[in-house]
C-alpha positions as CSV (number, residue, x, y, z in Angstrom):
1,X,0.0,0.0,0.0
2,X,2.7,2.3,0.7
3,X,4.5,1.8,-2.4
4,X,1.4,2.6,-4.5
5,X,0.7,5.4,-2.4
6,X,4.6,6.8,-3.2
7,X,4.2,6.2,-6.9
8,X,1.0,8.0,-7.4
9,X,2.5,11.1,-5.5
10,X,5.5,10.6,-7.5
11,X,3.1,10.4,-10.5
12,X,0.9,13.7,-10.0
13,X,4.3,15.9,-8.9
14,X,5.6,14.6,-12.4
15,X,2.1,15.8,-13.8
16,X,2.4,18.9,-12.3
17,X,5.5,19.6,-12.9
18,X,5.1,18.8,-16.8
19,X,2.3,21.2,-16.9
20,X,4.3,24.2,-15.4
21,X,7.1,23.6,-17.6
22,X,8.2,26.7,-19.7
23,X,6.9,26.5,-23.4
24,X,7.6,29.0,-25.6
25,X,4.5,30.6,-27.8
26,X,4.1,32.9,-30.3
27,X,1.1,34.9,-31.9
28,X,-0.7,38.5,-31.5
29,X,-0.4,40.2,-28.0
30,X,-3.1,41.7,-26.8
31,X,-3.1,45.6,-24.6
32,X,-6.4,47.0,-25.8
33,X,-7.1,49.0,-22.3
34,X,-5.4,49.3,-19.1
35,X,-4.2,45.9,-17.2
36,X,-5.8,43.8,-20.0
37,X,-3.5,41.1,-22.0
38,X,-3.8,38.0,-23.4
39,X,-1.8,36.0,-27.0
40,X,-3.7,34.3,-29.4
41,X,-1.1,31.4,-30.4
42,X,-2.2,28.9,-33.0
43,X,-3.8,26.7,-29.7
44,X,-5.9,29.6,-28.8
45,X,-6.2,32.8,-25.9
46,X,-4.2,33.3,-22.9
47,X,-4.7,35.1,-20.6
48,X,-2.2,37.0,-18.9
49,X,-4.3,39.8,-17.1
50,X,-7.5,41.4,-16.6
51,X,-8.0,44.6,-15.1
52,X,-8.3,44.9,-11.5
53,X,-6.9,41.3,-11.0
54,X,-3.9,40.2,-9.7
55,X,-0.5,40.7,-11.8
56,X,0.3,37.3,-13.1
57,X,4.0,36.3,-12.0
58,X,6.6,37.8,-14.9
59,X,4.4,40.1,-16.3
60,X,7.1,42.9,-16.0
61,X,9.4,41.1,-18.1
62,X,7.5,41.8,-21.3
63,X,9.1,44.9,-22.9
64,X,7.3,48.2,-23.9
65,X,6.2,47.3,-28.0
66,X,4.2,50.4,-28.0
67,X,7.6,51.8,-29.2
68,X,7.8,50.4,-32.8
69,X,5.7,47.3,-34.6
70,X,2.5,48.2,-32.7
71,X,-0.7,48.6,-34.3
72,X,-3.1,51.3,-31.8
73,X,-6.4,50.5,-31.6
74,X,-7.0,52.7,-28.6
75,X,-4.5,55.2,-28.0
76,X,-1.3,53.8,-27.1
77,X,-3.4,51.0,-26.7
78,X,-3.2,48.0,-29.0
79,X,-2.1,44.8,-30.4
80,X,2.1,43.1,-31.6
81,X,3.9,40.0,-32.8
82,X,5.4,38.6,-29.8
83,X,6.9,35.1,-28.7
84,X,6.5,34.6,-24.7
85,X,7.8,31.9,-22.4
86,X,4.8,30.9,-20.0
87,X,4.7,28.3,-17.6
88,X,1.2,26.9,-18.3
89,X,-1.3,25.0,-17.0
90,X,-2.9,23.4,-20.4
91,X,-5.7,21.6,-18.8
92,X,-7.0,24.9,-17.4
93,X,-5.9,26.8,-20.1
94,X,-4.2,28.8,-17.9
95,X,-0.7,30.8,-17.6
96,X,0.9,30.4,-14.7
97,X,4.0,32.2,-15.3
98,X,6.0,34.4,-17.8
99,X,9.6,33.9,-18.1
100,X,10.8,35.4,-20.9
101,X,9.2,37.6,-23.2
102,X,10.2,39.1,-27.0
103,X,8.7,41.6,-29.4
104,X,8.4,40.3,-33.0
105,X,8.2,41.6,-36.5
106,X,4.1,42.2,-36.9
107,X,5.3,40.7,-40.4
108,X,6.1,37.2,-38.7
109,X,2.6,36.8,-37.3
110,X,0.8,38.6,-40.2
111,X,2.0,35.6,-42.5
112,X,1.5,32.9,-39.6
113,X,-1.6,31.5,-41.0
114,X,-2.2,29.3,-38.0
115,X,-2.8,32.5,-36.2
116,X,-6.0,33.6,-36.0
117,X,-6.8,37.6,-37.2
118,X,-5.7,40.2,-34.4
119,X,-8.9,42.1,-34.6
């Protein structure tokens, strides 16, 4: 009994840990108001914040792209081409973590065709 007992904790830490592993994704970034953010990859949204929630872990680390490659759609507001490192949880669909974070050419995700159309 206790052996089965280890392996299936052994099991769900490896399930868990799988799921928060980093993965890397790529597609439109989202700012279209204050504190809201999500990417639309070729798997779908995620989101990274909604205003007045709490500030998902790593969010910092995504540079300004209001700067060049931005298309406003609300002031400074808007959507980019980004690729972000995110420790998901893919059952959930949700993001856990970001860990890295790059600005793209809005070329490289206009001719993505597995992306779907920023707006």
């Amino acid at each position: 009994m206790r052996a089965m007992m280890v392996g299936l904790l052994a099991m769900l830490a490896a399930g868990t840990a799988a799921e928060a592993a980093p993965e890397r994704r790529c597609g439109w970034l989202h700012n279209p108001s204050p504190g809201n953010h999500w990417l639309d990859d070729r798997d779908g949204e995620w989101v990274l914040s909604a205003q007045g929630g709490p500030e998902l872990p790593g969010m910092r680390l995504i540079p300004d792209m209001t700067t060049r490659e931005w298309v406003r759609t609300n002031g400074y507001y808007g959507y980019g081409c980004a690729c972000l490192t995110m420790e998901v949880n893919r059952a959930q669909r949700r993001v856990l973590r970001v860990t890295a974070a790059e600005q793209l050419p809005l070329s490289r995700c206009r001719a993505d065709r597995s992306l779907p159309s920023p707006g």
